[in-house]
Structures are given as structure tokens and as C-alpha cells.
C-alpha positions as a Markdown table, in Angstrom:
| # | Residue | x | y | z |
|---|---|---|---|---|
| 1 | Unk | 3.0 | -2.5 | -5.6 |
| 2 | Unk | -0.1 | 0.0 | -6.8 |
| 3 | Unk | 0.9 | 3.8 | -5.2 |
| 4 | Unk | 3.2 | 2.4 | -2.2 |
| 5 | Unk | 6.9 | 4.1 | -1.6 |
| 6 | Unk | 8.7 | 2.5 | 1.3 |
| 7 | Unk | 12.0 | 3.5 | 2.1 |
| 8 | Unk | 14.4 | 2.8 | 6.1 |
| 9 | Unk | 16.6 | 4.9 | 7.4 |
| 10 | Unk | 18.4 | 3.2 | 10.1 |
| 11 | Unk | 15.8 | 1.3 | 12.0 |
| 12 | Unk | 12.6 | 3.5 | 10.8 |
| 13 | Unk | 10.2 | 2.8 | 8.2 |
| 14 | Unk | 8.6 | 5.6 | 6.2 |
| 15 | Unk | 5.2 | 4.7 | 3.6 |
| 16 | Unk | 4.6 | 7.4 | 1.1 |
| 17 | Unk | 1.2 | 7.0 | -0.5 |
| 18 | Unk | -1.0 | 9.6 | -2.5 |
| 19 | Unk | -4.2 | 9.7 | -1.2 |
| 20 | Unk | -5.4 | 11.3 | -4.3 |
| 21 | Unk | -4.7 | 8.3 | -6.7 |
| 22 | Unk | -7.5 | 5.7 | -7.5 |
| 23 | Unk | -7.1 | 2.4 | -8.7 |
| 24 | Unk | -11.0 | 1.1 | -9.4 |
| 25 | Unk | -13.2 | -1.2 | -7.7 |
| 26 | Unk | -11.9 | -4.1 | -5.2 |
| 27 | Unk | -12.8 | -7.4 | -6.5 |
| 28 | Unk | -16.2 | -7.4 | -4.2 |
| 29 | Unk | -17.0 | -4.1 | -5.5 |
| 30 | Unk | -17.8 | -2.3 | -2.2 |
| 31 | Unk | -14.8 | -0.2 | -2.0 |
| 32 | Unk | -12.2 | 1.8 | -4.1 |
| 33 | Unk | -8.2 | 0.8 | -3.9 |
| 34 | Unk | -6.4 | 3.3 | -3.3 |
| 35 | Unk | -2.8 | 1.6 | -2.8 |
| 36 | Unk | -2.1 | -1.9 | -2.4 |
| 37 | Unk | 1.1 | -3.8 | -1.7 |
| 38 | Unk | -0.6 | -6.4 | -3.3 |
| 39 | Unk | 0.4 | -9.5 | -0.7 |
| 40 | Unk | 3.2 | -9.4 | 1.7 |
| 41 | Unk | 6.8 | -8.1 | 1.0 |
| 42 | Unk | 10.1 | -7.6 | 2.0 |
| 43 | Unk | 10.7 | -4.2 | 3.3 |
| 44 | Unk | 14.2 | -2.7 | 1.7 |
| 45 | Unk | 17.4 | -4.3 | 3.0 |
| 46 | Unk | 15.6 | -5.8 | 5.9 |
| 47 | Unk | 14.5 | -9.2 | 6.9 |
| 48 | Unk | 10.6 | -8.0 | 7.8 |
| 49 | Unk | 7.9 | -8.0 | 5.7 |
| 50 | Unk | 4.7 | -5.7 | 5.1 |
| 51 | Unk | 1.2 | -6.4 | 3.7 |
| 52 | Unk | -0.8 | -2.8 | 3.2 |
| 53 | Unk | -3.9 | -1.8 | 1.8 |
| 54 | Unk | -5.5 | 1.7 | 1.5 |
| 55 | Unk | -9.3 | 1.6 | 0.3 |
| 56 | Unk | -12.0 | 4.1 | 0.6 |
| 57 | Unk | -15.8 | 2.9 | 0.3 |
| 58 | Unk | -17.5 | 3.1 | -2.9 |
| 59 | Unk | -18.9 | 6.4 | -3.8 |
């Protein structure tokens, strides 16, 4: 995972992500990745999974 912090507490989910942090170009080039789980996974301790991406359009 690129910039993604998940952590449960009981039954909620929290995502921590800085929105300052920049991790180039998407593969198409159009936008700018902020924070990628890069594909699905398992959230902590739990059966569910998560796919998440954070991108901003290219400057």
C-alpha cells in the first residue's frame, strides 16, 4: 500500500491518508496518485476486503 493506514476498532474502519503526499503520474498519465491500496485487501483482523485509490488530475 502507497500512503494508506487502516486500522478497526470494534466494528469501525478508520483510513488515514496524507493528502499532501504525491506518488507521480498514473500509468495513463492524466492524473497524479496520491494513495493507492494497490488492488484489493484484507482489512486488519477482518474477513472484508478494500480496494482505494486517491488521485488528483494532472497539474
Amino acid at each position: 500500500m502507497k500512503n494508506v493506514e487502516l486500522t478497526v476498532e470494534g466494528t469501525m474502519l478508520t483510513i488515514k491518508v496524507d493528502l499532501s503526499k504525491d506518488f507521480g503520474p498514473s500509468s495513463s498519465g492524466k492524473t497524479t496518485i496520491i494513495a493507492s491500496t494497490e488492488g484489493n485487501v484484507s482489512i486488519p483482523d477482518r474477513e472484508e476486503k478494500i480496494g482505494l485509490n486517491i488521485y488528483k488530475k494532472k497539474a
